[in-house]
MMTF fields as JSON, N, C-alpha, C and O atoms, coordinates in Angstrom:
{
  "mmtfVersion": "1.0.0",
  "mmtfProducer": "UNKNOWN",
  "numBonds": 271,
  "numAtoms": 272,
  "numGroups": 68,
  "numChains": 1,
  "numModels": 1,
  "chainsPerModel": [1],
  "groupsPerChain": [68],
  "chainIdList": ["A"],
  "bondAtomList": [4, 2, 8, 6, 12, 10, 16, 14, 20, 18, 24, 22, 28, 26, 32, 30, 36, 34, 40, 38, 44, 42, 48, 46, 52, 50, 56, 54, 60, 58, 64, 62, 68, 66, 72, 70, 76, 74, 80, 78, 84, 82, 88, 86, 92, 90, 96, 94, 100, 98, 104, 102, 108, 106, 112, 110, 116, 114, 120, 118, 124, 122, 128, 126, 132, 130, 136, 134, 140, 138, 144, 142, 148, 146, 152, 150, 156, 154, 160, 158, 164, 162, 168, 166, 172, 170, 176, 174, 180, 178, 184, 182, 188, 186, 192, 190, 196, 194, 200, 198, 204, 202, 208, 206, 212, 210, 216, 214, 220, 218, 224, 222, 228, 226, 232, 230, 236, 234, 240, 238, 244, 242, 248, 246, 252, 250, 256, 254, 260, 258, 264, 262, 268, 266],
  "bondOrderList": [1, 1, 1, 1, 1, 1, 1, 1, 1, 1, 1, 1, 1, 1, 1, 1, 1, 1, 1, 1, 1, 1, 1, 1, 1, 1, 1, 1, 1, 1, 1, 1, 1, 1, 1, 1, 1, 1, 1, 1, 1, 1, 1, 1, 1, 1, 1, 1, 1, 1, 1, 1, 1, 1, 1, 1, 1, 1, 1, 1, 1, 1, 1, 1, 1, 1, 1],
  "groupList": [{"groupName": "UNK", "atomNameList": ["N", "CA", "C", "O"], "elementList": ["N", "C", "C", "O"], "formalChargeList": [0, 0, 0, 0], "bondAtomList": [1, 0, 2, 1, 3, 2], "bondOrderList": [1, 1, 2], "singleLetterCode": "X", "chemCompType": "L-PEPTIDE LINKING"}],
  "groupTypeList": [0, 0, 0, 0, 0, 0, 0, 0, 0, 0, 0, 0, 0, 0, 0, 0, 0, 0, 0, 0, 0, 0, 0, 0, 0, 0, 0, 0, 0, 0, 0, 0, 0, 0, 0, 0, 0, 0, 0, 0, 0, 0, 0, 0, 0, 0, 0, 0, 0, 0, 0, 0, 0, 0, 0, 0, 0, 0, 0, 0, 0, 0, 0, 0, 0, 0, 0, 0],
  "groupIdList": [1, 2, 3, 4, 5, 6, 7, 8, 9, 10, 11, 12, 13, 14, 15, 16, 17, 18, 19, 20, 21, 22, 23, 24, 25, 26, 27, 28, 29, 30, 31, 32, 33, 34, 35, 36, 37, 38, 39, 40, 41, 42, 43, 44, 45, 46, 47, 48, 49, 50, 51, 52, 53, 54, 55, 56, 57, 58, 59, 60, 61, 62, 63, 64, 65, 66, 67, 68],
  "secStructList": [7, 7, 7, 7, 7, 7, 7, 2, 2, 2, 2, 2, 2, 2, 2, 2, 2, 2, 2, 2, 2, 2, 2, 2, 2, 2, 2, 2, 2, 2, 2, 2, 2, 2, 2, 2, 2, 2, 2, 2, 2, 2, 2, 2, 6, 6, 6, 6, 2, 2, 2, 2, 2, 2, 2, 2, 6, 6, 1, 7, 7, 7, 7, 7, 7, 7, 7, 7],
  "xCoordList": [283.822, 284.604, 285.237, 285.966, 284.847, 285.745, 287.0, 287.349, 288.054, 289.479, 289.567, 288.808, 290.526, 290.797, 291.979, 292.823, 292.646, 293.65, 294.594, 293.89, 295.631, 296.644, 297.378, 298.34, 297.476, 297.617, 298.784, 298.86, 300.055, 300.944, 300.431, 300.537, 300.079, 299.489, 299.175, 299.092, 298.985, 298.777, 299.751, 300.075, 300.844, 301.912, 302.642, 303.037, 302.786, 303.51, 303.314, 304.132, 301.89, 301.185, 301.493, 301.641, 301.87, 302.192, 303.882, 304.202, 304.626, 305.709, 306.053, 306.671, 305.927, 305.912, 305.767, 306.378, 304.561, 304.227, 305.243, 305.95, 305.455, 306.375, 308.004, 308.852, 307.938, 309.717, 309.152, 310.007, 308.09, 308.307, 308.618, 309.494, 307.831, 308.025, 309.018, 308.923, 310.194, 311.403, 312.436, 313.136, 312.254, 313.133, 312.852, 313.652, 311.865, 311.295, 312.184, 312.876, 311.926, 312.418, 314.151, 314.645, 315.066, 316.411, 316.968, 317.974, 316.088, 316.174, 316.696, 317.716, 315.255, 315.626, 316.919, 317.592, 316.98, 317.919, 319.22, 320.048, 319.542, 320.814, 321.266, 322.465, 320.322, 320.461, 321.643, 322.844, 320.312, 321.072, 322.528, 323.474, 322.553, 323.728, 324.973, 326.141, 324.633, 326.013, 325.799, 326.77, 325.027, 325.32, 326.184, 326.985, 325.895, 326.139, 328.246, 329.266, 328.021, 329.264, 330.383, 331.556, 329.891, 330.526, 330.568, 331.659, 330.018, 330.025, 331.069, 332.104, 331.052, 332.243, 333.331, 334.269, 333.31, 335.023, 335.885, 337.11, 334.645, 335.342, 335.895, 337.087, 335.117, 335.324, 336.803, 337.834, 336.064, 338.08, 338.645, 339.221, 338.848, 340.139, 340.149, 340.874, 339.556, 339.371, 340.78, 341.954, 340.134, 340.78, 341.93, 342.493, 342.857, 343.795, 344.213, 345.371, 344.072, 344.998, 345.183, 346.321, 344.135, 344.871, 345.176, 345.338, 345.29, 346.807, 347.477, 348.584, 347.624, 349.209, 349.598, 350.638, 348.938, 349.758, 350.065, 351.022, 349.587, 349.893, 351.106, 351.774, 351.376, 352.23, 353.463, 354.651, 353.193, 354.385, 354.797, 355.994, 353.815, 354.588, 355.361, 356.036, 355.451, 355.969, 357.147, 358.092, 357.5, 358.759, 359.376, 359.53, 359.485, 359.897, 361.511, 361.965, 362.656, 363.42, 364.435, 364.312, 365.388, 365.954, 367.371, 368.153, 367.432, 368.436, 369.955, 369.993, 370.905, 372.007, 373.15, 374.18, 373.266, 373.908, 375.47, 375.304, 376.876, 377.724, 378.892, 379.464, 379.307, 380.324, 381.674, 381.698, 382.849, 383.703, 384.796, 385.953],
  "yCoordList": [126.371, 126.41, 127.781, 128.309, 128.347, 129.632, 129.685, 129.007, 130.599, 130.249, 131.027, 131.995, 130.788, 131.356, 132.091, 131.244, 133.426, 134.25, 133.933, 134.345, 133.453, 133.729, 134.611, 134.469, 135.645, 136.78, 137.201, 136.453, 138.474, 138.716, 138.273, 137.063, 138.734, 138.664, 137.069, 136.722, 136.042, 134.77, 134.403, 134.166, 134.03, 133.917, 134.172, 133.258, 135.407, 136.329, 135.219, 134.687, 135.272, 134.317, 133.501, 132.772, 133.009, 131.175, 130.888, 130.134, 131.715, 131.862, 131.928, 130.896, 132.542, 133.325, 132.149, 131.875, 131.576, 129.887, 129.101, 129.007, 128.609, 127.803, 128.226, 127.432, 129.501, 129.856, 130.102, 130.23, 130.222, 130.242, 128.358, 128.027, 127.697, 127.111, 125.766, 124.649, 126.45, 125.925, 126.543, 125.885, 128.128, 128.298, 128.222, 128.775, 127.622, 126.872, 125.301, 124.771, 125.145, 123.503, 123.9, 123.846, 124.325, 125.175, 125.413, 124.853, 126.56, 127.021, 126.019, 126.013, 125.099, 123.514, 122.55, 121.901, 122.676, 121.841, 122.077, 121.192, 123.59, 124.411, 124.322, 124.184, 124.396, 123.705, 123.104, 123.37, 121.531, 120.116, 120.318, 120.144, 120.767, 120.061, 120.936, 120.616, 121.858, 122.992, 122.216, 122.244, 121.661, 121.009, 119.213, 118.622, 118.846, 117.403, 117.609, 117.02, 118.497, 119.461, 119.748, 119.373, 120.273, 120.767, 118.988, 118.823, 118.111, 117.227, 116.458, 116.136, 116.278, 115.41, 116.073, 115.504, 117.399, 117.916, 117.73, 117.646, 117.67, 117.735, 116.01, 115.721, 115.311, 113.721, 113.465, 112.918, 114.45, 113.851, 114.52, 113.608, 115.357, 115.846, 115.372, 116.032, 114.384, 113.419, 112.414, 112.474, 111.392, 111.04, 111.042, 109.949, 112.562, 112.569, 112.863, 112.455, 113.462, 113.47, 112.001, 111.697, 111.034, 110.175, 109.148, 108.024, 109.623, 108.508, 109.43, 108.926, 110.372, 111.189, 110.886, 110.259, 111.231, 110.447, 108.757, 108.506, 107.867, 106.63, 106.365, 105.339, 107.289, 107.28, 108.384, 108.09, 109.197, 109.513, 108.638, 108.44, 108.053, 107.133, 106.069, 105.321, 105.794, 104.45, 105.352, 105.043, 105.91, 106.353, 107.727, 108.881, 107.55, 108.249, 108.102, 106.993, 109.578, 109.155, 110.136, 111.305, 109.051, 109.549, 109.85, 109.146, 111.285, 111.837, 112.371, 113.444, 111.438, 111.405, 112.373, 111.905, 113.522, 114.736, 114.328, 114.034, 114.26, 114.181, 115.137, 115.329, 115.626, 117.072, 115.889, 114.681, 116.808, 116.318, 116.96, 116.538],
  "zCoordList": [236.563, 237.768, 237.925, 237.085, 239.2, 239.596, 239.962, 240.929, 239.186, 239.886, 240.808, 240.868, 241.761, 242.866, 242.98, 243.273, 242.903, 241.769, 243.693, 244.614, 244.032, 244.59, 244.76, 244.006, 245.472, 245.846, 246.717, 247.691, 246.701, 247.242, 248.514, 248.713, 249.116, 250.874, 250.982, 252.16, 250.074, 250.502, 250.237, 251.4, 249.522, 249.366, 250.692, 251.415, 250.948, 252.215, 253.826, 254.577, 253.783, 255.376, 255.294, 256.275, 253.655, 253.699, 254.434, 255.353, 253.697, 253.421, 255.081, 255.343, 255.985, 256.954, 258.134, 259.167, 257.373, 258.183, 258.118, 259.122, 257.345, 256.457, 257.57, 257.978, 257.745, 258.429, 259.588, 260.464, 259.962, 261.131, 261.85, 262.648, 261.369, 261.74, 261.591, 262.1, 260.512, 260.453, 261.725, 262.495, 261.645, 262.298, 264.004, 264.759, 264.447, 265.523, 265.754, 266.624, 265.079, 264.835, 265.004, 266.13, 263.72, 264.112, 265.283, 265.72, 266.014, 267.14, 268.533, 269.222, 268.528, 269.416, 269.188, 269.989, 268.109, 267.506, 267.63, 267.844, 267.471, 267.963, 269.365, 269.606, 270.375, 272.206, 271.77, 271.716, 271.264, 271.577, 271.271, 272.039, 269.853, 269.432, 269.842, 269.625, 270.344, 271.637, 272.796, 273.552, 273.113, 274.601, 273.981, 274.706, 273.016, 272.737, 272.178, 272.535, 271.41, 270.962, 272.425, 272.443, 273.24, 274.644, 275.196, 275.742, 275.209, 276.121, 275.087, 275.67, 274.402, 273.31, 273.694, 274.252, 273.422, 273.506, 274.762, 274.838, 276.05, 277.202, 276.945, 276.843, 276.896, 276.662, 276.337, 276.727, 275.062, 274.094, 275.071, 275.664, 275.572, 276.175, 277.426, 278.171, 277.968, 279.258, 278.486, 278.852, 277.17, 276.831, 276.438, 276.385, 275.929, 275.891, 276.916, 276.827, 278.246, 279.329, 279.9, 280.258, 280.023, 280.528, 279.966, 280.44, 278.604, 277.611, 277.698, 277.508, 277.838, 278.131, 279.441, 279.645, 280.269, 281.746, 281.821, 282.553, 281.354, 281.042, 280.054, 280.179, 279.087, 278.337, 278.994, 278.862, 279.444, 280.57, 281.63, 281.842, 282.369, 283.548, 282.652, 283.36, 281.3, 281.056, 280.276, 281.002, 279.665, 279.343, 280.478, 280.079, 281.031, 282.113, 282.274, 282.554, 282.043, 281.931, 283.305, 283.671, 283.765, 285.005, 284.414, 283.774, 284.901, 284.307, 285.463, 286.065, 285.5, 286.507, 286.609, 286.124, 287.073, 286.939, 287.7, 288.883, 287.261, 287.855, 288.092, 287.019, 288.827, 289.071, 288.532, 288.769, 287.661, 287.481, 288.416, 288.393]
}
C-alpha cells in the first residue's frame, strides 16, 4: 500500500474550508441575534413604562399648600 504524505498546502485548503465555512454560518447568525437582542430590549422597556405609569396613577399623592 502507497502512503499518501499530507502536506503544508493540504492542511492550509483544508483549514481554510473548514473557517470559511464557520465563519459563514457566524456571520448569519450575528443578524439574527442583533435584531432578536434590539426587539427584547425595546419589549422590556415597553414593559417597564407601563408598570411605571400604572404604579404612578395608583399612589399618586396630592399635596395641599396653605399660606399662614
Amino acid at each position: 500500500m502507497a502512503q499518501k504524505h499530507i502536506t503544508r498546502t493540504d492542511l492550509e485548503s483544508k483549514f481554510r474550508e473548514i473557517q470559511d465555512d464557520v465563519q459563514g454560518k457566524v456571520v448569519s447568525k450575528r443578524d439574527t441575534m442583533k435584531a432578536v437582542a434590539i426587539g427584547g430590549g425595546i419589549v422590556v422597556l415597553l414593559i417597564f413604562y407601563v408598570l411605571g405609569r400604572r404604579s404612578g396613577k395608583r399612589k399618586t399623592t396630592i399635596v395641599e399648600i396653605r399660606r399662614v
